[in-house]
VMD Tcl script that draws the C-alpha trace (Angstrom):
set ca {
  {0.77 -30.33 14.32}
  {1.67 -26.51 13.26}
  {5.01 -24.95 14.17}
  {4.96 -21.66 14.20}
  {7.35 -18.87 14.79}
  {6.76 -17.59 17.94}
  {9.23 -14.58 17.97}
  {8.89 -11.52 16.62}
  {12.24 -9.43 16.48}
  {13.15 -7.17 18.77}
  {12.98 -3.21 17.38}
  {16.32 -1.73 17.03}
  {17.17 2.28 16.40}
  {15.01 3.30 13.55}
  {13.17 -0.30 13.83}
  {9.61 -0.51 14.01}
  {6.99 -1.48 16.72}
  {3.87 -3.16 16.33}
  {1.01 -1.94 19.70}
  {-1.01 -4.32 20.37}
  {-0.50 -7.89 22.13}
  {-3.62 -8.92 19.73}
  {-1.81 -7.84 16.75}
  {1.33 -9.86 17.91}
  {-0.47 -13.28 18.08}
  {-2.06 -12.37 14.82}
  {1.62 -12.17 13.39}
  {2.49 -15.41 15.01}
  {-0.49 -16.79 13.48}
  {0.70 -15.73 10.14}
  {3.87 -17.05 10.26}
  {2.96 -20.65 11.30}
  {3.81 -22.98 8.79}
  {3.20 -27.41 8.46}
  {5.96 -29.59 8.85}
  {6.03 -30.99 5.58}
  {5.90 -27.38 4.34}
  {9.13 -27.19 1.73}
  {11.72 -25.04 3.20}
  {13.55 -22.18 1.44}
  {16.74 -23.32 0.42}
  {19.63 -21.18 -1.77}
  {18.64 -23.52 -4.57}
  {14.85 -22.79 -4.38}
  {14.52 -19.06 -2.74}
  {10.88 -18.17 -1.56}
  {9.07 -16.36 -4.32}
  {8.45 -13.40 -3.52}
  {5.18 -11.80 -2.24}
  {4.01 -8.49 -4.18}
  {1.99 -5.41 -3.52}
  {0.94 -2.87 -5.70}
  {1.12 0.67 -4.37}
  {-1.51 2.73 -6.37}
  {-3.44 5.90 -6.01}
  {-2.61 9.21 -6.00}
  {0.06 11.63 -4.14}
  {-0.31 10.41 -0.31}
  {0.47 6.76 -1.89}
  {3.33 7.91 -3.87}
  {4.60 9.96 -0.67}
  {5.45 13.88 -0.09}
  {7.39 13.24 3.35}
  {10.37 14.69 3.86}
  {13.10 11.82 3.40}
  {15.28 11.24 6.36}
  {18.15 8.76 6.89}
  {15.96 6.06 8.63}
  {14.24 6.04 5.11}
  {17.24 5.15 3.24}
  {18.64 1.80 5.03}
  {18.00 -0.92 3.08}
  {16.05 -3.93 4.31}
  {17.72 -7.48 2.94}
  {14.36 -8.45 2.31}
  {12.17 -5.84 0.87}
  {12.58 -4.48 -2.91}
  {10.61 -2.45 -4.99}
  {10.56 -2.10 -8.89}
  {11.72 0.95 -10.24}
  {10.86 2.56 -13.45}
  {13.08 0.54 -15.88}
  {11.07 -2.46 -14.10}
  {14.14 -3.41 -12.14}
  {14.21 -4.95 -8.68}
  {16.12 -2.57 -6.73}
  {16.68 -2.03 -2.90}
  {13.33 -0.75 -1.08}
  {14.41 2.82 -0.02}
  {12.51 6.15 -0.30}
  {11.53 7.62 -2.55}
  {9.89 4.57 -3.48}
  {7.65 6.12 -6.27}
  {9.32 8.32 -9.03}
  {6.08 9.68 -9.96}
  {7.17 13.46 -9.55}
  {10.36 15.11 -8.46}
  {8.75 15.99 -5.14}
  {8.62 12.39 -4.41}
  {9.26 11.14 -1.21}
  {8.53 9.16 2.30}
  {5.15 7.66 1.39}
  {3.23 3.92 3.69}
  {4.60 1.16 1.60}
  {8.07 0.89 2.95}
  {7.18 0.84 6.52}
  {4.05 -1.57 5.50}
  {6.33 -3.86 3.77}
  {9.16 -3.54 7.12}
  {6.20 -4.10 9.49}
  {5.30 -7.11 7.02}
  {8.99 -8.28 7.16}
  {9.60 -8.40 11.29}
  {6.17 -9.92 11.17}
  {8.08 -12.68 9.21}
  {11.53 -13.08 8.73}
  {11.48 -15.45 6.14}
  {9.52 -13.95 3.68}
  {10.42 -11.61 0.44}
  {8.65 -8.64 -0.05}
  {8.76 -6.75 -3.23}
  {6.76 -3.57 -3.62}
  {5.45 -2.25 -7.30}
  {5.04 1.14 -7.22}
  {2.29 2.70 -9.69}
  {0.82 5.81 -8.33}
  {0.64 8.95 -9.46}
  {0.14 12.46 -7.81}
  {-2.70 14.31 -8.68}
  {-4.61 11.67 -10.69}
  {-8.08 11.26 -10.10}
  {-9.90 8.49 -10.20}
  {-11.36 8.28 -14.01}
  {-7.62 8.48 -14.91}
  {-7.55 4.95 -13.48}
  {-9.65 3.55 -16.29}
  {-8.08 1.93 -19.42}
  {-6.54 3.83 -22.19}
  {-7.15 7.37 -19.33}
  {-4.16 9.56 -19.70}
  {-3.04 11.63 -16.50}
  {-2.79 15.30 -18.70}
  {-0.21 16.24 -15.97}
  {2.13 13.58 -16.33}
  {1.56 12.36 -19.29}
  {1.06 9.05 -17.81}
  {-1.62 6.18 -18.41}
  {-2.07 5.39 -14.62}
  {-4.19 2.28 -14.82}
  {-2.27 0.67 -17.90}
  {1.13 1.59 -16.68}
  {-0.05 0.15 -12.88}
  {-1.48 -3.31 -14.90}
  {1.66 -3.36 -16.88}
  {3.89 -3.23 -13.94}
  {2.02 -5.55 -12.01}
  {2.40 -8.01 -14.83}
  {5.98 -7.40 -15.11}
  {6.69 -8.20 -10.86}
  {4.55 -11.54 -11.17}
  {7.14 -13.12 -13.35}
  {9.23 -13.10 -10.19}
  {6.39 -13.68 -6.65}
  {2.86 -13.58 -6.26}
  {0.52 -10.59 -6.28}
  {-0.53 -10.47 -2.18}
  {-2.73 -7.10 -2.00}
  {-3.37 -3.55 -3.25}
  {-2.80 -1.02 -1.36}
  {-4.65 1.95 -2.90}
  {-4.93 5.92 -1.37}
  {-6.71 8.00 -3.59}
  {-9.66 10.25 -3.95}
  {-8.72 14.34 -3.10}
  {-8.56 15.01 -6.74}
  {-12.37 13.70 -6.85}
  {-13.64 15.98 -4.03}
  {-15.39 18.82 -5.70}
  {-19.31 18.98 -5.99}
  {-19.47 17.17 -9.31}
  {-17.31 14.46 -8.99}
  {-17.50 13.15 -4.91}
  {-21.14 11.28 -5.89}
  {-19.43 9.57 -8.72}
  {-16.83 8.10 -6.57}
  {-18.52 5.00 -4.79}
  {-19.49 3.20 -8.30}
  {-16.09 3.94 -10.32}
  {-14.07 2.93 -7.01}
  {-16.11 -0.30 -7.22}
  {-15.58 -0.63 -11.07}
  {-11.80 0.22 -10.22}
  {-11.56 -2.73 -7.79}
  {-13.27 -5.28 -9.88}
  {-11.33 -4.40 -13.00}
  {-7.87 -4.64 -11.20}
  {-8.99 -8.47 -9.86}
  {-10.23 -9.46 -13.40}
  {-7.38 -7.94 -15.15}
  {-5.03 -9.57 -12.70}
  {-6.02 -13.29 -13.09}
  {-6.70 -12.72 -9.09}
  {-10.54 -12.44 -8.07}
  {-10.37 -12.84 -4.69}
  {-6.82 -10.24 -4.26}
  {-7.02 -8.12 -1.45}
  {-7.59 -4.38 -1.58}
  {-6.79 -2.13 1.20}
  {-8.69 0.99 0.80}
  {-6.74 4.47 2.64}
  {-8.69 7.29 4.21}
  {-7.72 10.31 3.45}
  {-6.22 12.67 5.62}
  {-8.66 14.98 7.93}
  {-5.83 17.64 8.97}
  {-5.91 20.40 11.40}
  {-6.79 23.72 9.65}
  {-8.48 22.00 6.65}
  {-11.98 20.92 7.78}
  {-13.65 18.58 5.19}
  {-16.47 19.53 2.68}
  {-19.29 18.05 2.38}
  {-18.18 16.46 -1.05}
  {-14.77 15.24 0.67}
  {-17.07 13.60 3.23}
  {-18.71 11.84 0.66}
  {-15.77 10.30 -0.88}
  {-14.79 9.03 3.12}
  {-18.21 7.42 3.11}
  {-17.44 6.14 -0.46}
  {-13.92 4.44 1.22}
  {-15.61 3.07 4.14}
  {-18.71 1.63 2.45}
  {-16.32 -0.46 -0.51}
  {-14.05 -1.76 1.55}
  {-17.10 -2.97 3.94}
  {-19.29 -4.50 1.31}
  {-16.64 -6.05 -1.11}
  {-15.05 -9.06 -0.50}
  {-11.40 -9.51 0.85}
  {-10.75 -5.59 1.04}
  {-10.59 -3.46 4.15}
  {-10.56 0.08 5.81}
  {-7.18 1.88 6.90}
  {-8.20 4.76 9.34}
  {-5.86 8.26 9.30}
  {-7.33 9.35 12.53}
  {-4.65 11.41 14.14}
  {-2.01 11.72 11.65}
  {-0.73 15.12 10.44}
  {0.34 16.69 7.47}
  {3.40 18.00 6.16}
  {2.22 21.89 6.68}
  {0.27 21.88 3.34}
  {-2.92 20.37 4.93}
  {-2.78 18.24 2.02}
  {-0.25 15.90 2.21}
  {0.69 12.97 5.16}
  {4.16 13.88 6.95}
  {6.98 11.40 7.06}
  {5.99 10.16 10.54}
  {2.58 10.50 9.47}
  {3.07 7.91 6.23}
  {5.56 5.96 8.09}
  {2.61 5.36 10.54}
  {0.20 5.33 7.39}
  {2.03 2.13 6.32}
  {2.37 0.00 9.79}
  {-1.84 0.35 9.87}
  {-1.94 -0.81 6.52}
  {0.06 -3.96 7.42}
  {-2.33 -4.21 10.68}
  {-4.91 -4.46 7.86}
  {-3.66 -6.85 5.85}
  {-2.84 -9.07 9.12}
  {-6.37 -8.87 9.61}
  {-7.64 -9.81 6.19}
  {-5.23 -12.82 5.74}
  {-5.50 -14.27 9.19}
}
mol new
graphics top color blue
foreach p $ca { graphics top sphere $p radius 0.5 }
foreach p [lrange $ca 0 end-1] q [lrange $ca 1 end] { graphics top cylinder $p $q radius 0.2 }
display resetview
């Protein structure tokens, strides 16, 4: 027999809400557990469950922070640049100074009142403005003199001491919309994904793949178009990776970049599909 947790909590002020029944008994699904399961105890704490947060400047986050965005969650911690855990608050990424309310706090809170019990802790890795080739090894992001991929890998490596690598949550691709570089996409995003799994000791790690946002005022190109098609077409023929649709959500006034109810948003779809992948 399976008992399961058959509550989810309650949203408070500044809470969130999941908005579907469906997706509700898909989170009761996930948190069933067996009886002979061992329990957490303060001895032997649940390791916790990891996600690296990688792409480009809609995954790092260019949302105004606001107040909700800086209560901590007891739960949820991310690893800052000196590869510290520290509380999960935004800015989560420190990838720029314009840094700020990006989708991986409110995925990892919609991932937490999905699941009480669990510990979340999110690795942030990505870096605004890179496109995708600087995701390869030894690639050096001219702008920040940064090494996305190795620094992401090395990070990564550095969390899994302490939990288990659960997903990737990657939103990239508007620095590889121009005529040239949009027909490349597909096969390096492909190369990308494989790498990361082999790299990772984790072939069968789940990727969810972010659309990119289509914002009033900014109609898309045919080459930006492309790169959508690119997105969809990975995460339907790869294995254990999925789509996470923008439809709707608006941008900051820069028709570039998600706005903090637009990430915050971002981040509760991404959780809706990871639910679905790990059901």
């Amino acid at each position: 027999m399976t008992v399961c947790i058959s509550n989810v909590p309650a949203a408070g002020a500044g809470a969130l809400r999941f908005r579907s029944a469906g997706l509700l008994l898909l989170i009761g699904a996930l948190s069933c557990r067996t009886p002979n399961a061992e329990p957490a105890t303060a001895a032997a704490p649940l390791r916790m469950q990891l996600f690296l947060l990688a792409g480009q400047s809609n995954m790092a986050g260019r949302g105004t922070v606001e107040a909700v965005d800086r209560i901590p969650h007891p739960h949820i911690v991310m690893l800052d640049r000196n590869l510290a855990w520290v509380p999960a608050v935004d800015p989560v990424h420190f990838d720029k100074p314009v840094a700020g309310v990006g989708p991986g706090r409110s995925f990892a809170l919609a991932l937490a009142s999905a699941n009480p019990s669990i510990r979340i802790g999110l690795i942030p890795a990505a870096v605004g403005g890179s496109p995708i080739s600087s995701w390869e090894p030894g690639a050096l992001d001219a702008a920040t003199r940064t090494h996305p991929y190795d620094d992401a890998l090395a990070r990564a490596r550095a969390a899994m001491k302490d939990g288990d690598l659960a997903a990737i949550l990657w939103h990239q691709g508007e620095s590889d919309t121009g005529e040239r570089l949009a027909p490349l996409y597909e096969q390096k995003l492909r190369v990308l994904i494989d790498r990361f799994r082999k790299d990772l000791g984790k072939p069968d790690l789940p990727i969810l793949v972010g659309q990119l946002g289509r914002f009033d005022g900014a109609p898309w190109s045919a080459s930006k178009s492309l790169v959508d098609a690119a997105h969809r077409k990975v995460a339907a023929d790869v294995p254990h990776a999925a789509f996470v649709s923008s439809a709707g959500l608006k941008d900051k006034g820069d028709t570039t970049h998600f706005n903090s109810a637009a990430a915050r948003e971002l981040g509760m779809r991404y959780a809706e599909a990871y639910f679905r992948l790990v059901r």
